[in-house]
N, C-alpha and C positions, 0 to 999 in steps of 0.2 A: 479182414478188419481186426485192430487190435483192439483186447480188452482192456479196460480200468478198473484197477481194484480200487477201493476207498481209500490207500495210504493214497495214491496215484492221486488222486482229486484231493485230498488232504493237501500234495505237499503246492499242487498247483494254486487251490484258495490261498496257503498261507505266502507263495511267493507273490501272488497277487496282489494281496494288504499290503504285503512288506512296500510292496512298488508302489500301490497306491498313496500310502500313508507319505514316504518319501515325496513324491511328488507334490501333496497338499501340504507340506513344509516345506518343499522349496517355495510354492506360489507365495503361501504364507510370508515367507523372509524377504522375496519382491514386494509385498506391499507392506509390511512392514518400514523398508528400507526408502520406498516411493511418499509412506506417509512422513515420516522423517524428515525427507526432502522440503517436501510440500508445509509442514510446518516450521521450518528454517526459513522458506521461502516468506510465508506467511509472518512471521516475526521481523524479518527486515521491512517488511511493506509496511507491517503497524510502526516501527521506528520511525521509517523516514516518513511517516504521517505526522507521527509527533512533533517529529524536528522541523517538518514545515509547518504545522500549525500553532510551534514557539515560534516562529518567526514574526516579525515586526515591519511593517512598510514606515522607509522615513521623509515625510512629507511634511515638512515644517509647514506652519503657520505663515505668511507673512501679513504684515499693514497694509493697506493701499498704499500707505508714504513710502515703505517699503520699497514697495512693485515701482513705484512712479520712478522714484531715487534710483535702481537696479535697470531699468527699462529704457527710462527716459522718454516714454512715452505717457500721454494725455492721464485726467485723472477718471475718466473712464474707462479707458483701457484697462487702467489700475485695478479700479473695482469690480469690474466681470471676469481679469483673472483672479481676482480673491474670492468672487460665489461662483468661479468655476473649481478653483483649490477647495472651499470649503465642501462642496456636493462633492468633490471626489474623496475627500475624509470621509462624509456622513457615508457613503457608498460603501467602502472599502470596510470599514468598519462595520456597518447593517450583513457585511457577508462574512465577519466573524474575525476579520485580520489587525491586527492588532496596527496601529498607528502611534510613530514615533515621532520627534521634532519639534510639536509646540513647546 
């Protein structure tokens, strides 16, 4: 069996660090490079959040006379498609979406 003197275990601990140390700086520069990603990532999502919630639905308003004139159907017909249009405003709107058209 061979012996070790302390330089021997000296030079083994310090190759060891050395390798250690390397290794927890590569992992290190993996997440680094992963969180980078992941906040790139995270920045287009909040964008196209934005960009869809400047968005606008465009649902005109119409009159019954309107509806009747365009439809040419009865003046009831008329008026339950204008408090079906209007509940689909209040709707649309109550969910934070902006409404265009009147």
């Amino acid at each position: 069996m061979s012996e070790f003197n302390i330089e021997d275990l000296d030079a083994v601990i310090s190759e060891a660090k050395s390798s250690l140390v390397q290794m927890l700086a590569l992992q290190l520069k993996k997440q680094l490079k992963h969180g980078a990603e992941l906040a790139v990532q995270l920045a287009n999502a909040e964008r196209k959040c934005r960009e869809l919630d400047a968005r606008d639905v465009n649902l005109p308003k119409r009159s019954v006379g309107e509806v009747m004139h365009m439809s040419g159907f009865s003046r009831d017909y008329a008026e339950g498609w204008c408090a079906g249009n209007d509940n689909a405003i209040h709707e649309i709107r109550a969910a934070g979406i902006g409404v265009k058209g009147e």
